[in-house]
N, C-alpha and C positions, 0 to 999 in steps of 0.2 A: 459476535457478528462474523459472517465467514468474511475471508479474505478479499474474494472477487468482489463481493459488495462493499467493502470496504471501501476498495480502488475507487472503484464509480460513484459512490457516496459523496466521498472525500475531494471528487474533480480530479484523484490523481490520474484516472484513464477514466476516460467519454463515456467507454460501451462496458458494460458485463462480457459480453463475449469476447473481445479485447483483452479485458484480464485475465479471462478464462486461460486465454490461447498463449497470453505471458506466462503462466503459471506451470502449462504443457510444455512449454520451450525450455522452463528450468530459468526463467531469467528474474526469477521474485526469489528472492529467501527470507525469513523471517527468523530470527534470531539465531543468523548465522547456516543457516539449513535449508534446503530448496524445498519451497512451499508448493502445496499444492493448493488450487483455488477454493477447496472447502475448508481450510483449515481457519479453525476459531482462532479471531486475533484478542487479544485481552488489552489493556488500556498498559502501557510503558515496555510493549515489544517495540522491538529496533527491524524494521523493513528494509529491505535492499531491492532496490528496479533497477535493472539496466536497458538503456535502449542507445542502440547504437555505439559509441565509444563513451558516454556519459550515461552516469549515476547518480541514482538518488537514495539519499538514504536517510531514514524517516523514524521518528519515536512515536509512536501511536498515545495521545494522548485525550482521546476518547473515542469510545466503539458504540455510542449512538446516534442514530441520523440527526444531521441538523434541519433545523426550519427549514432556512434559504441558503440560496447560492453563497450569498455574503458571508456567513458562518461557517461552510467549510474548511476552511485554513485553520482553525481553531482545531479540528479534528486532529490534527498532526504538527512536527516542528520538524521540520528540515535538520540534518545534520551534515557538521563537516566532512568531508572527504575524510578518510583515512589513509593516506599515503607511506 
């Protein structure tokens, strides 16, 4: 699944084009590397979003759409800060 769809999939960003525009900005990296919005995520890549002075940072733990809203959150596990 590409990247941008991902975000939007997964409820982490609203709009595709949104992700899009994250991805142009250079504020996604995907295992360590700035991603660009086509790039295929595979299932136990580690994501990085930044927005504003806070981060997220994410283990991709499935790259197929869910049913519902409700199941989303399963798509991903948040991870701690690394400081």
């Amino acid at each position: 699944m590409r990247l941008d769809k991902f975000l939007k999939v997964s409820r982490i960003i609203r709009r595709r084009t949104v992700a899009n525009e994250a991805c142009d900005a250079a504020r996604v990296t995907l295992n360590g590397r700035p991603a660009k919005a086509g790039a295929q995520v595979k299932v136990g890549d580690i994501a990085e979003l930044r927005f504003g002075d806070r981060t997220l940072r994410f283990r991709i733990l499935s790259d197929v759409a869910p049913v519902g809203k409700q199941d989303c959150s399963s798509m991903y596990e948040v991870l701690p800060d690394e400081d």
